[in-house]
VOPAGU-2260 file (C-alpha; in pm, 1 decimal, decimal comma):
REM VOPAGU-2260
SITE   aa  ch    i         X         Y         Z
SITE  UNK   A    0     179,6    4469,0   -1711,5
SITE  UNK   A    1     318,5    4739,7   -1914,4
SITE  UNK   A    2     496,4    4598,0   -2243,4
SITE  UNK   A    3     827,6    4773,3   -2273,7
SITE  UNK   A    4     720,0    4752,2   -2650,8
SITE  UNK   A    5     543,8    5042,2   -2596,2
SITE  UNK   A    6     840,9    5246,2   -2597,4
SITE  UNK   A    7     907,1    5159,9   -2952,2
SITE  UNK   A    8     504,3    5225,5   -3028,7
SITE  UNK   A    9     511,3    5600,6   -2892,2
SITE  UNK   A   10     811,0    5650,9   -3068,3
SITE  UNK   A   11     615,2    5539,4   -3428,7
SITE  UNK   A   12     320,8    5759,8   -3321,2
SITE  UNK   A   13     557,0    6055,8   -3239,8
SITE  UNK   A   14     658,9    6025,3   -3624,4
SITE  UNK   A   15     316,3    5998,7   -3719,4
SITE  UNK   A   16     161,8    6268,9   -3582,5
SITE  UNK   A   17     398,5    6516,4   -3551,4
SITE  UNK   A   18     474,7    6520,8   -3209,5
SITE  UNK   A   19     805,1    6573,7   -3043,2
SITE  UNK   A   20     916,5    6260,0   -2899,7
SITE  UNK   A   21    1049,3    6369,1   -2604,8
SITE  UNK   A   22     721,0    6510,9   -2532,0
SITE  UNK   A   23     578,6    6152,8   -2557,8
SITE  UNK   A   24     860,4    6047,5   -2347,3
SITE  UNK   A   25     783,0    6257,6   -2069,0
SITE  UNK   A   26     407,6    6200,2   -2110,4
SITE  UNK   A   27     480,4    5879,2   -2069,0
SITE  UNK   A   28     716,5    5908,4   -1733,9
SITE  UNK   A   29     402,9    6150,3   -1585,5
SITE  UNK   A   30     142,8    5892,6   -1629,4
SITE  UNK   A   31     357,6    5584,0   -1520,0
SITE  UNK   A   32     407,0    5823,3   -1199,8
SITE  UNK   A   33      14,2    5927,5   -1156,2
SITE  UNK   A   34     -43,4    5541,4   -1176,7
SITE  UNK   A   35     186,5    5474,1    -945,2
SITE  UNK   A   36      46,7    5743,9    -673,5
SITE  UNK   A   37    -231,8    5599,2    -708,9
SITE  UNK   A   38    -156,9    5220,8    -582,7
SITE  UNK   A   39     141,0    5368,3    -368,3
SITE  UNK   A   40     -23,6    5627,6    -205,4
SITE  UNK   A   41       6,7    5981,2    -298,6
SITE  UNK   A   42     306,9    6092,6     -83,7
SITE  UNK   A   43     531,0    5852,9    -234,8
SITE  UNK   A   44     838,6    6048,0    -421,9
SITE  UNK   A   45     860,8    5854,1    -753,4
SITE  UNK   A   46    1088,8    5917,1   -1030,3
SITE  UNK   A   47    1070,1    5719,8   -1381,9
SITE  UNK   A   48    1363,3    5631,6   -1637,2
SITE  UNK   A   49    1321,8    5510,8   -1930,5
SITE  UNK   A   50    1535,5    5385,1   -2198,0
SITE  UNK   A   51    1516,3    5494,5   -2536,6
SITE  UNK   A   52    1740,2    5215,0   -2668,0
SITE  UNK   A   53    1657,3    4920,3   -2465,3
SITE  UNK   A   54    1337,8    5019,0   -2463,8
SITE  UNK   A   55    1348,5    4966,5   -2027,8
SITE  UNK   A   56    1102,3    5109,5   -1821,1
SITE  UNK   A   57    1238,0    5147,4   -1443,9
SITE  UNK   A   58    1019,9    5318,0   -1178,0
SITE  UNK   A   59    1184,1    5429,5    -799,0
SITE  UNK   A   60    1092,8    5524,3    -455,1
SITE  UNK   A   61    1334,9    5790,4    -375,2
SITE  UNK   A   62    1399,7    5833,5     -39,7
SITE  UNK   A   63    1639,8    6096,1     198,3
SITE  UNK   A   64    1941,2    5886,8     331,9
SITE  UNK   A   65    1988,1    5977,6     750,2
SITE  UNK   A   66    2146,4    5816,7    1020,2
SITE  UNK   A   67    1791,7    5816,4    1232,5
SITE  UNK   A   68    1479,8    5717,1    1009,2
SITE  UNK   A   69    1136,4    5949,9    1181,4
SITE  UNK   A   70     959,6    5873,6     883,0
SITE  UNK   A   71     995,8    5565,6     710,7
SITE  UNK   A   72     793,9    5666,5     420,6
SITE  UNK   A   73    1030,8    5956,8     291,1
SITE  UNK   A   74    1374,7    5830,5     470,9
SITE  UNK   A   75    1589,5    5555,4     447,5
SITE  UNK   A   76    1828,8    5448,2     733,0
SITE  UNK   A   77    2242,9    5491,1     617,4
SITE  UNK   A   78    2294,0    5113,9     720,0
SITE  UNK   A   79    1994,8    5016,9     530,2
SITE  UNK   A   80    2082,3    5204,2     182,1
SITE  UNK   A   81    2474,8    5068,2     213,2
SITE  UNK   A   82    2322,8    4759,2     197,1
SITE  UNK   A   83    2215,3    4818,2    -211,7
SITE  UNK   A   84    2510,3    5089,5    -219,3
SITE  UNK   A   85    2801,6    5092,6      -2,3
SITE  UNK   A   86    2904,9    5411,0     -63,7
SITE  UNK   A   87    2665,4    5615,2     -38,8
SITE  UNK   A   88    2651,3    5901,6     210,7
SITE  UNK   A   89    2441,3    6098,6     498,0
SITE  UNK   A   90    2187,6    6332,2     261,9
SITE  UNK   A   91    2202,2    6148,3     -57,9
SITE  UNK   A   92    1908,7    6022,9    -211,4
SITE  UNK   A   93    1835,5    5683,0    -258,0
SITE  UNK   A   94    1649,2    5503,0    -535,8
SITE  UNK   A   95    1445,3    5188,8    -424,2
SITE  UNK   A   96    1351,9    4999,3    -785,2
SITE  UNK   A   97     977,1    4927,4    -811,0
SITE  UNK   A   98     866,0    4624,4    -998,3
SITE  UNK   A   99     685,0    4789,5   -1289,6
SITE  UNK   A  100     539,4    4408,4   -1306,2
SITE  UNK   A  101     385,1    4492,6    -968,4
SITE  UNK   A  102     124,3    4723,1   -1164,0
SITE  UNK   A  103    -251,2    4598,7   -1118,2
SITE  UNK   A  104    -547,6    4667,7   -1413,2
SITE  UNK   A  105    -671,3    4992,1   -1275,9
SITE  UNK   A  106    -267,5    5105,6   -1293,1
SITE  UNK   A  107    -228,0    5065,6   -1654,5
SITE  UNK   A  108    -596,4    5144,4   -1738,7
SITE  UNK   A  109    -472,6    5524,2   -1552,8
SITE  UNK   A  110    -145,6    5509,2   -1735,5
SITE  UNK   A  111    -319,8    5456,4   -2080,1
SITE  UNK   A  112    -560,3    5665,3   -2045,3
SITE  UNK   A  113    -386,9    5946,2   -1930,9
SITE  UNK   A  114    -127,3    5952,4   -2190,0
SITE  UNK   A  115    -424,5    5946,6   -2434,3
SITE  UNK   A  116    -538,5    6268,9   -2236,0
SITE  UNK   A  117    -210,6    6460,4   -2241,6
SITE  UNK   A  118    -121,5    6375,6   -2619,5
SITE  UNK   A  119    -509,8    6495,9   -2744,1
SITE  UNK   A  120    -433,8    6807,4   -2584,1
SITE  UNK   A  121     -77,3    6853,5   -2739,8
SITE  UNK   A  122    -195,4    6739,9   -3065,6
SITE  UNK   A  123    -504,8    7033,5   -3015,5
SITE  UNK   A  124    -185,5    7272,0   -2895,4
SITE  UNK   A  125      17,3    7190,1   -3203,6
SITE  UNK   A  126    -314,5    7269,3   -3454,3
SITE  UNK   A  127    -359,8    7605,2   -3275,8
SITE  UNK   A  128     -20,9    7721,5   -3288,0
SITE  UNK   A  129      12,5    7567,6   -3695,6
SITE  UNK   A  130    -330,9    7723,4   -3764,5
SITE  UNK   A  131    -362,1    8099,2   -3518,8
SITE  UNK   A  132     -89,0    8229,1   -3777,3
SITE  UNK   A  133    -327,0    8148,3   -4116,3
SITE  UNK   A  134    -538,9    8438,9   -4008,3
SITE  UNK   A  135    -665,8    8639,6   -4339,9
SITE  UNK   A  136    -508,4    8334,0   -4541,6
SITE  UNK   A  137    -734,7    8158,0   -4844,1
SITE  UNK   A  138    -813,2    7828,0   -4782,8
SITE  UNK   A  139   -1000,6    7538,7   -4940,7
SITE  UNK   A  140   -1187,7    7217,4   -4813,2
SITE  UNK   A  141   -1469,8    7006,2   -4805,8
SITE  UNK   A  142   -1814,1    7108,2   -4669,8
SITE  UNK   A  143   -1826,1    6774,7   -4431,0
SITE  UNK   A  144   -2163,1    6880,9   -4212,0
SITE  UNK   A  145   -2402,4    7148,2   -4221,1
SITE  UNK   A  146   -2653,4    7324,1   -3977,8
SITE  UNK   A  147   -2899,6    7594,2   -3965,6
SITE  UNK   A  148   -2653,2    7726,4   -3754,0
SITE  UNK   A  149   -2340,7    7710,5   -3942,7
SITE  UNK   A  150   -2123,3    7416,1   -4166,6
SITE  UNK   A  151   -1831,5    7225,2   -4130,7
SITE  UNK   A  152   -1565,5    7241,9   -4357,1
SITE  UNK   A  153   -1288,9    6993,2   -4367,8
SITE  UNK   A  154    -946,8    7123,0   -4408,8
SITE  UNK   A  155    -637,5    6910,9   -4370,0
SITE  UNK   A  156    -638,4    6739,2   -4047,8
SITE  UNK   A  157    -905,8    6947,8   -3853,3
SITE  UNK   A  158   -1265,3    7094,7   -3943,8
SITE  UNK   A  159   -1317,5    7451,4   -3934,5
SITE  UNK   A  160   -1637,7    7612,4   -3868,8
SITE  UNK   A  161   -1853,3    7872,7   -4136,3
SITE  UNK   A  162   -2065,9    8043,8   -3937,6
SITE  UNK   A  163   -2440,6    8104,1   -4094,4
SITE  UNK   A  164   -2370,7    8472,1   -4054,4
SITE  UNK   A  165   -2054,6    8444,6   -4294,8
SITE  UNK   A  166   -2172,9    8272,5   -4555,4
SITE  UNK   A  167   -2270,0    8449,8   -4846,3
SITE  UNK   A  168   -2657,6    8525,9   -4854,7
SITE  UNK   A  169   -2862,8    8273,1   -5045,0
SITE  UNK   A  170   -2574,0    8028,4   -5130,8
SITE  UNK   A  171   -2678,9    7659,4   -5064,1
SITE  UNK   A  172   -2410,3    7461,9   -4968,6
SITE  UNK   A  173   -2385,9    7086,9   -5055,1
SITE  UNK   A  174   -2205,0    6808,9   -4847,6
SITE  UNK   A  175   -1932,2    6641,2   -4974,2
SITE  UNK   A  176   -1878,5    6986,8   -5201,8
SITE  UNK   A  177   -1522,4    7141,6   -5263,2
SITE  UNK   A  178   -1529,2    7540,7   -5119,4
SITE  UNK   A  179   -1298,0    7794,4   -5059,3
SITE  UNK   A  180   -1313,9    8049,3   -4763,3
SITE  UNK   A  181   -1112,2    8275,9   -4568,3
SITE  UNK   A  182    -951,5    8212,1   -4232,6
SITE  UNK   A  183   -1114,0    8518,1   -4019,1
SITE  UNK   A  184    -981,4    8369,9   -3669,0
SITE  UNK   A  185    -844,9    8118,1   -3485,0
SITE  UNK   A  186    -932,2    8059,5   -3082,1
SITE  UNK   A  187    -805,6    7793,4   -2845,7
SITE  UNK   A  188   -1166,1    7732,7   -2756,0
SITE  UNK   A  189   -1530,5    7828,2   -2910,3
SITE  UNK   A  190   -1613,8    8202,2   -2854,9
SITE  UNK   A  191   -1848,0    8324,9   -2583,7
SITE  UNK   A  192   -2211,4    8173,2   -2668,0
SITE  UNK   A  193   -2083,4    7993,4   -2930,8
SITE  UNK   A  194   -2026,8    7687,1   -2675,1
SITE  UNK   A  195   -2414,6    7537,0   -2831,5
SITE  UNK   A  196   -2389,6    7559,5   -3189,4
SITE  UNK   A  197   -1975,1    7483,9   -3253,4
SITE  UNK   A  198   -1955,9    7109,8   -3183,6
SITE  UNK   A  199   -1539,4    7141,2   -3204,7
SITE  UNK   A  200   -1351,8    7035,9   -2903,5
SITE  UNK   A  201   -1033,5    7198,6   -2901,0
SITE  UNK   A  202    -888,6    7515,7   -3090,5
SITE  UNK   A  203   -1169,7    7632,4   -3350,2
SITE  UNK   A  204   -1085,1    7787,6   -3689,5
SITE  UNK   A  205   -1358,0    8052,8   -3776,6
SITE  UNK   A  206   -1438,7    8103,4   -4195,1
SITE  UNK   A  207   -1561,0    8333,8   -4361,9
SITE  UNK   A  208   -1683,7    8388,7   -4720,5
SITE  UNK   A  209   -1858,4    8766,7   -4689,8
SITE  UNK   A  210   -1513,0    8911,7   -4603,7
SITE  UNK   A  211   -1422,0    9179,8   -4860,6
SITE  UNK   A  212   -1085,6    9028,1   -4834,9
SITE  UNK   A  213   -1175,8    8696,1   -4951,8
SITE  UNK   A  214   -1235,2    8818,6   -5333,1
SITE  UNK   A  215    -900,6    8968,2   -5304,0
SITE  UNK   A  216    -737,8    8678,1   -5226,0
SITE  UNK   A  217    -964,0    8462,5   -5462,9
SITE  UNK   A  218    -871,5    8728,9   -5714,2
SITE  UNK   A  219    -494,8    8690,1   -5619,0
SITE  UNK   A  220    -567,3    8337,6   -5620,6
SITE  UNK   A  221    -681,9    8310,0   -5952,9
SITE  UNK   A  222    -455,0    8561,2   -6155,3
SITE  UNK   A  223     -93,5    8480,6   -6213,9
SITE  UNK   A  224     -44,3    8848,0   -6337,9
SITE  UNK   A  225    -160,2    8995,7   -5953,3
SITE  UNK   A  226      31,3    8727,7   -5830,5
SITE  UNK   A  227     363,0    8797,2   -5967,5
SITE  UNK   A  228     313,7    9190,1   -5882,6
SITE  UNK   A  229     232,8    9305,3   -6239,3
SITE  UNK   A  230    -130,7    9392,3   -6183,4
SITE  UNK   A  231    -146,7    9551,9   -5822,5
SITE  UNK   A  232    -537,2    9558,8   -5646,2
SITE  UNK   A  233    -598,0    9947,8   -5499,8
SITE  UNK   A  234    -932,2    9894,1   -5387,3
SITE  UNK   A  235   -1251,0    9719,4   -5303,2
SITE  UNK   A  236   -1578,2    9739,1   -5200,5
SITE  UNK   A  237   -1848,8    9454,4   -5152,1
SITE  UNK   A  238   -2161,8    9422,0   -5083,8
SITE  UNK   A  239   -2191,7    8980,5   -5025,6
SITE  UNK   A  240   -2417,0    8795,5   -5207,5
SITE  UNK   A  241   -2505,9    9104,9   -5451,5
SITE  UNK   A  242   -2215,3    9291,1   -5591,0
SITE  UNK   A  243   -1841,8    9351,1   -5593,2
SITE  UNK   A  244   -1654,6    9607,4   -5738,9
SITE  UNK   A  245   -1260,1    9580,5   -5709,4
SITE  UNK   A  246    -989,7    9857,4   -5867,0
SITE  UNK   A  247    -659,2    9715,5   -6037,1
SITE  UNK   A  248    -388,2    9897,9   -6194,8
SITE  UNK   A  249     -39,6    9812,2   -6389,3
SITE  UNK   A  250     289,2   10023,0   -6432,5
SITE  UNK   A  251     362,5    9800,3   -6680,4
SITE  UNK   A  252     197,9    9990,3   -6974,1
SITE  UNK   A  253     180,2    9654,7   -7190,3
SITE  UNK   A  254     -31,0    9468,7   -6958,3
SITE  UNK   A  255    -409,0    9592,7   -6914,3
SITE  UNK   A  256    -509,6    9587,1   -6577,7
SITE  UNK   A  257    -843,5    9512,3   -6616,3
SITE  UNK   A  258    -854,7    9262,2   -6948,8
SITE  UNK   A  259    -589,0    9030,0   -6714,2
SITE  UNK   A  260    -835,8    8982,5   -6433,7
SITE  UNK   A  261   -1163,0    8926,0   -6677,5
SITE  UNK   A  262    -973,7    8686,1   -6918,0
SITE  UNK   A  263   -1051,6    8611,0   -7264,0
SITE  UNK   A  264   -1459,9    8585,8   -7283,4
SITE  UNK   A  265   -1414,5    8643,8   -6900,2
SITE  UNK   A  266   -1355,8    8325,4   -6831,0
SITE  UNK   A  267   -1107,3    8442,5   -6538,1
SITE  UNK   A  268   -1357,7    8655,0   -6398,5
SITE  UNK   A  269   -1642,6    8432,7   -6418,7
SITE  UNK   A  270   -1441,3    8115,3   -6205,8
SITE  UNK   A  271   -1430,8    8359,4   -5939,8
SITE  UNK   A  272   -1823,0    8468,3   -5976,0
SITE  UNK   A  273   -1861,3    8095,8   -5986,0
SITE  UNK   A  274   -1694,2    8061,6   -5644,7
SITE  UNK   A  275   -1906,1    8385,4   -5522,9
SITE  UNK   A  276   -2256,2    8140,4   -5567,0
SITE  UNK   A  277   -2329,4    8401,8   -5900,8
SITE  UNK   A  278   -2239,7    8740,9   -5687,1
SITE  UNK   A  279   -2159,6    8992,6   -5995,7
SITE  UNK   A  280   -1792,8    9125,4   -5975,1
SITE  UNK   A  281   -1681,1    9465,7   -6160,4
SITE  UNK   A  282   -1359,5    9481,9   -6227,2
SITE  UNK   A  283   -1275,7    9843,3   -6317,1
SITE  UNK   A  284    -913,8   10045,8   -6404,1
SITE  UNK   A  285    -803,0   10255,7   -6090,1
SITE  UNK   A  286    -710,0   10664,4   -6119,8
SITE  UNK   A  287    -558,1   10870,5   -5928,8
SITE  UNK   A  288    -738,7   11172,9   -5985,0
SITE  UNK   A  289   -1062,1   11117,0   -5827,6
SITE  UNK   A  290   -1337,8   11242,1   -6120,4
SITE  UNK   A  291   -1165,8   10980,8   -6359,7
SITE  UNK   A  292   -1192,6   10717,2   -6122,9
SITE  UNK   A  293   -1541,4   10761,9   -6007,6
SITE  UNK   A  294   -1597,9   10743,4   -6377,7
SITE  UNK   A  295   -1422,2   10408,1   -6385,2
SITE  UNK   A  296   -1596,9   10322,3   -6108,0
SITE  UNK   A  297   -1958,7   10351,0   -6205,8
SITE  UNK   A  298   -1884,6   10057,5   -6481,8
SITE  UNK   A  299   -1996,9    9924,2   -6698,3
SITE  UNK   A  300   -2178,5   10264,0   -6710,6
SITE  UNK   A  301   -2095,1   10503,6   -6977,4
SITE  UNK   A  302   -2033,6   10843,7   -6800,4
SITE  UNK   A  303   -2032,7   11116,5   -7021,7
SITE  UNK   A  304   -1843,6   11366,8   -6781,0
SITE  UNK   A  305   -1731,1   11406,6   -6398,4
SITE  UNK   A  306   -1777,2   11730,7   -6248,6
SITE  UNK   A  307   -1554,0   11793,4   -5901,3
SITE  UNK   A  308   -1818,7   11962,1   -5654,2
SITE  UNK   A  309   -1591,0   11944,2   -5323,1
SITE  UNK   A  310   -1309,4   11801,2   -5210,2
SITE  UNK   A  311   -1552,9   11496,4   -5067,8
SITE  UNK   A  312   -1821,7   11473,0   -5370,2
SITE  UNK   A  313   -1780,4   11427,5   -5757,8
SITE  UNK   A  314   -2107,1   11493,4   -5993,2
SITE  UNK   A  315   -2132,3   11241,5   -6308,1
SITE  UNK   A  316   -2321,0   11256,0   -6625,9
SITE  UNK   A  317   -2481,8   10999,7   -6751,0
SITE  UNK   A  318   -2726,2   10902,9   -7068,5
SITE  UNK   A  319   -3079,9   10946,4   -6980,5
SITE  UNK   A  320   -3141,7   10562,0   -7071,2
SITE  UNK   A  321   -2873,3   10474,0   -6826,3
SITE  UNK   A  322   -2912,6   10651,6   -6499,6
SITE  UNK   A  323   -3080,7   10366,2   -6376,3
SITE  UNK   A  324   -2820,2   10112,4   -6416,5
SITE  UNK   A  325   -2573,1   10399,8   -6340,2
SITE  UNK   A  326   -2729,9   10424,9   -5923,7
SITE  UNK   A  327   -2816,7   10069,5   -5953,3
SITE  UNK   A  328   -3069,0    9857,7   -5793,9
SITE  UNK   A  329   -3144,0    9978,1   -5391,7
SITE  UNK   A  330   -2850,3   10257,9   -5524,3
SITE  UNK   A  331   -2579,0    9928,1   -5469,2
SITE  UNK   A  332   -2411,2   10069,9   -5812,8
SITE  UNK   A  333   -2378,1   10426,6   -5677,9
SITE  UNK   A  334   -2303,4   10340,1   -5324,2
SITE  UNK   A  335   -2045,4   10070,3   -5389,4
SITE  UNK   A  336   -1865,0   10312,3   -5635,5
SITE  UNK   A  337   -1861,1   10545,6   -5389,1
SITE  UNK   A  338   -1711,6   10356,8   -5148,1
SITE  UNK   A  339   -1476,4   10195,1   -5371,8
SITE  UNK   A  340   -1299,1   10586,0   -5480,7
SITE  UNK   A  341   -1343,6   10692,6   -5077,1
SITE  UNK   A  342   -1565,2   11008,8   -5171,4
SITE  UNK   A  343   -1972,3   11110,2   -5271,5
SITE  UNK   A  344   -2099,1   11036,2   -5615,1
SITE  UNK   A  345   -2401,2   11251,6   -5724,5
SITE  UNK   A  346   -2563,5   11136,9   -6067,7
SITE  UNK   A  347   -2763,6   11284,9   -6268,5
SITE  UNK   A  348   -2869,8   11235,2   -6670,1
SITE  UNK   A  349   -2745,8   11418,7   -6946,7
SITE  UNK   A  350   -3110,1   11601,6   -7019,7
SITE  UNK   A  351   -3108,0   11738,1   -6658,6
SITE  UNK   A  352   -2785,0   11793,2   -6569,9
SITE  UNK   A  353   -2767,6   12001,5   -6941,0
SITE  UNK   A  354   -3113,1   12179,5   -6875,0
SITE  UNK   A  355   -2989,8   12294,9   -6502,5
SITE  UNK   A  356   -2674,2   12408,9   -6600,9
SITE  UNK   A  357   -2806,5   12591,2   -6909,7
SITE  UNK   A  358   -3029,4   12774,6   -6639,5
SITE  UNK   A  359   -2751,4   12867,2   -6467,9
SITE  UNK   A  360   -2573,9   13016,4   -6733,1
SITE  UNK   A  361   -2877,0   13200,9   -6812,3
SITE  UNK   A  362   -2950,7   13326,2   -6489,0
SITE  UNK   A  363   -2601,1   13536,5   -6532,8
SITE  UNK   A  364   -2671,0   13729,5   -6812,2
SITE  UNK   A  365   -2875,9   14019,2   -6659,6
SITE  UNK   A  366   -3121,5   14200,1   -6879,6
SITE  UNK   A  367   -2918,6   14557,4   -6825,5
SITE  UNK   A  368   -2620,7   14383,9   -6999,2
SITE  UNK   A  369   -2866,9   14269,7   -7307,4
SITE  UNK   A  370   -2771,8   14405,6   -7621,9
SITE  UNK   A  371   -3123,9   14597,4   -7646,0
SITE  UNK   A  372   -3243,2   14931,4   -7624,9
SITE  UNK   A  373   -3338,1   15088,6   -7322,3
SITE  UNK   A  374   -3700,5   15072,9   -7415,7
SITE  UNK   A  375   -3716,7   14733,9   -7392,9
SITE  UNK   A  376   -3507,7   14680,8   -7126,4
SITE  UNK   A  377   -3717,1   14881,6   -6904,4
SITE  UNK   A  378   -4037,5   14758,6   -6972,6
SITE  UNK   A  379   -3860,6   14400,6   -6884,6
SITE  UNK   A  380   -3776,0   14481,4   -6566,1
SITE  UNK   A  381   -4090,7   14674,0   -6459,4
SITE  UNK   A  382   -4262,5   14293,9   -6575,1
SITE  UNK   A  383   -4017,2   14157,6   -6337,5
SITE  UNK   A  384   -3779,6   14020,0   -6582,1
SITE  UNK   A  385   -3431,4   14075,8   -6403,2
SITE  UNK   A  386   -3195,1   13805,5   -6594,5
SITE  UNK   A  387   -3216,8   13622,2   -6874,9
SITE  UNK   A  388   -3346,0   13304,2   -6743,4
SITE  UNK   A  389   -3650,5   13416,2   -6635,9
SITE  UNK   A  390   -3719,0   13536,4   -6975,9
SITE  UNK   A  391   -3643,4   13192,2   -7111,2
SITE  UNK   A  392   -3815,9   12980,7   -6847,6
SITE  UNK   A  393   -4132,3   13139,8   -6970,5
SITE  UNK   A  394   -4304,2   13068,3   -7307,1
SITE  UNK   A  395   -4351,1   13320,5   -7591,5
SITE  UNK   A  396   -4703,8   13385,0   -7525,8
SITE  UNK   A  397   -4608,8   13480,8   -7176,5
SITE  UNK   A  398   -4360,2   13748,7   -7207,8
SITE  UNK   A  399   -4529,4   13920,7   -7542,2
SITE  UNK   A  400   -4814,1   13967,5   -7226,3
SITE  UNK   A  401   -4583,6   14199,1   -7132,9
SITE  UNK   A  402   -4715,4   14631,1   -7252,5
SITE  UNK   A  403   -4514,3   14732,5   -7509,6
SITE  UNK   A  404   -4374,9   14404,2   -7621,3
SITE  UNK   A  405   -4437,8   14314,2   -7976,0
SITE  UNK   A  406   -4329,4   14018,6   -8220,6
SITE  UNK   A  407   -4025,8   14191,8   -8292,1
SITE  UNK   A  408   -3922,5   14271,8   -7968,3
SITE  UNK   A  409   -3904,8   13922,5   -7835,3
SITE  UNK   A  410   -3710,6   13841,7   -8153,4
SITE  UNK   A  411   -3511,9   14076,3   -8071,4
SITE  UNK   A  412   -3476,4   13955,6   -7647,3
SITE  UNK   A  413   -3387,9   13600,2   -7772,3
SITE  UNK   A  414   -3135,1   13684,4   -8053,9
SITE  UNK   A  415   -2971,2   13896,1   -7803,5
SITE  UNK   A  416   -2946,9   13637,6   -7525,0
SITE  UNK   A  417   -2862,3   13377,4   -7733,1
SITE  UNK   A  418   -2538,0   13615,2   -7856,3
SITE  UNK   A  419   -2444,5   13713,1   -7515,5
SITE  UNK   A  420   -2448,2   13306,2   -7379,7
SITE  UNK   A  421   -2263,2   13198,4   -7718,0
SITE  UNK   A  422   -1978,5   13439,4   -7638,8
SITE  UNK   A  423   -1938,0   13350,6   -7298,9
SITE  UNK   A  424   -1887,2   12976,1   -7412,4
């Protein structure tokens, strides 16, 4: 028998999970009805009612109201139906009350478990719907399980799934741990070939933790001055598991950029490399003019100069005993700066960079325009001597080989293209 109590229970679990309770209502009409079919016969035309107040349940056959019954199972004769109501009328529809008391076992075993059906499935509708908008939203949780393939992380009511492929390289994740990871996308149903390895049933919420995206908003997340708009990020570029480097920048000329996302003793900074299983994070001042910034953005570097070779490529200087850090292991310093200002980064150190562009300079000053005699500058270009770096890329010894070249006369070659180069700077 079904307890008209039951009313009154729907109505609880309506409240308690969220669910509209005229949707339980109706639920609860449909599988009253499907039970019915079933002991009734399938071409019966039922119809349920049901009380919210009282509680009643009240099930009928309806049937078309003639004057000459051909099928007994759909019609009703007029004499017959006057009978329950006098005055009804040729074409109406009557309503025969069935017994809900009539109901055997395998009736309410269908009704129950068919409302459990129908509200699983609107409780998995209602998660997709609250969850398919928190797409590129920061979330936290609880790692609950965790496979070769991927981990489960417990959020709210549901558990989401962190593929292997999005966690951060190397990271060892711990059950029972608290984590933080980015919503990348929410489906009504495991993707194509994910069916094996995502043991969800029902909408699936897809992390992930190598997002570039994800420092932002742990970054956001963590500092109340990018927060409130005073700090503004204009950049990032990641590689996970190794190295971030993000770009921040203030209008507010009070406020440093930079020192309000590292904290004092970078204790700001370091939550978030805490949260990033150790990944280093570079936090560095944006520019808008593209040789500054790509000096900003080889930090914590020093860079001596920036030299603008194109439109798409910037040359920096940096000390000899830093060029190494300066392109970075695998080039990850240089290539994640790079990507970070949008253009090419070519380093070189100070003692080559100086050396080459000294040789350029050099290679100018053409021995005709030498403040020499004639003489001289004759017998240097018959020795093949045609500017003044190819004097000076040669050693002493070398160019006194040349005939009619004494001690003097070199003196006098290098005092002359040392004059001629000091003017020009």
């Amino acid at each position: 028998m079904i307890d008209r109590g039951i009313v009154a229970m729907l109505s609880e679990l309506a409240v308690e999970r969220d669910i509209k309770k005229d949707f339980i209502l109706d639920t609860l009409k449909e599988s009253i009805i499907t039970a019915a079919k079933k002991q009734y016969g399938p071409e019966e035309n039922l119809e349920c009612e049901i009380s919210e107040a009282s509680g009643k349940i009240t099930l009928y056959r309806k049937k078309n109201v003639t004057k000459k019954v051909k099928d007994p199972d759909t019609e009703i004769s007029l004499s017959d139906a006057r009978k329950v109501k006098p005055t009804i009328e040729v074409g109406a529809t009557f309503k025969e009350e069935i017994p809900i008391d009539e109901f055997g076992r395998n009736a309410i075993t269908i009704v129950k478990n068919t409302l459990i059906q129908r509200i699983k499935t609107n409780e998995k509708e209602i998660l997709y719907e609250k969850y398919k908008g928190k797409s590129g939203e920061l979330v936290s949780g609880t790692v609950s399980r965790i496979y070769s393939t991927g981990a489960y992380i417990k959020i709210g009511e549901i558990e989401a799934f962190l593929p292997r492929e999005e966690q951060i390289p190397e990271e060892r994740l711990r059950r029972g741990s608290p984590i933080k990871a980015l919503v990348k996308e929410v489906l009504q149903h495991p993707k194509e070939g994910d069916e094996e390895r995502v043991r969800i049933k029902g909408p699936v919420v897809y992390l992930s933790r190598i997002e570039p995206d994800f420092v932002v908003q742990l970054i956001e997340f963590e500092i109340p001055e990018i927060l409130h708009s005073e700090v503004k990020i204009k950049g990032i570029s990641r590689i996970p598991g190794k190295r971030t480097k993000i770009a921040v920048y203030s209008t507010n000329e009070k406020i440093d950029a930079v020192g309000s996302c590292v904290g004092h003793r970078g204790n700001r900074i370091q939550s978030i490399v805490r949260e990033l299983s150790g990944e280093r994070v570079d936090v560095v001042r944006w520019k808008k003019d593209k040789a500054k910034y790509a000096a900003e953005a080889l930090s914590p570097v020093e860079v001596i100069e920036c030299e603008p070779l194109s439109e798409k490529k910037v040359l920096c200087i940096v000390p000899d005993d830093e060029l190494t850090g300066a392109i970075g292991k695998v080039g990850e310093n240089v290539s994640l700066a790079s990507e970070l200002i949008g253009i090419n980064i070519e380093i070189k150190g100070r003692t080559e960079y100086y050396k080459k562009k000294e040789a350029k300079r050099r290679k100018k000053v053409k021995v005709k325009d030498l403040p020499i005699s004639e003489r001289i500058k004759k017998l240097l270009k018959e020795a093949g001597y045609n500017n003044a770096q190819d004097i000076m890329s040669k050693s002493r010894e070398e160019v006194m080989k040349t005939k009619g070249l004494g001690n003097k006369s070199i003196d006098k070659i290098y005092t002359a293209i040392n004059k001629v180069i000091n003017q020009e700077s």
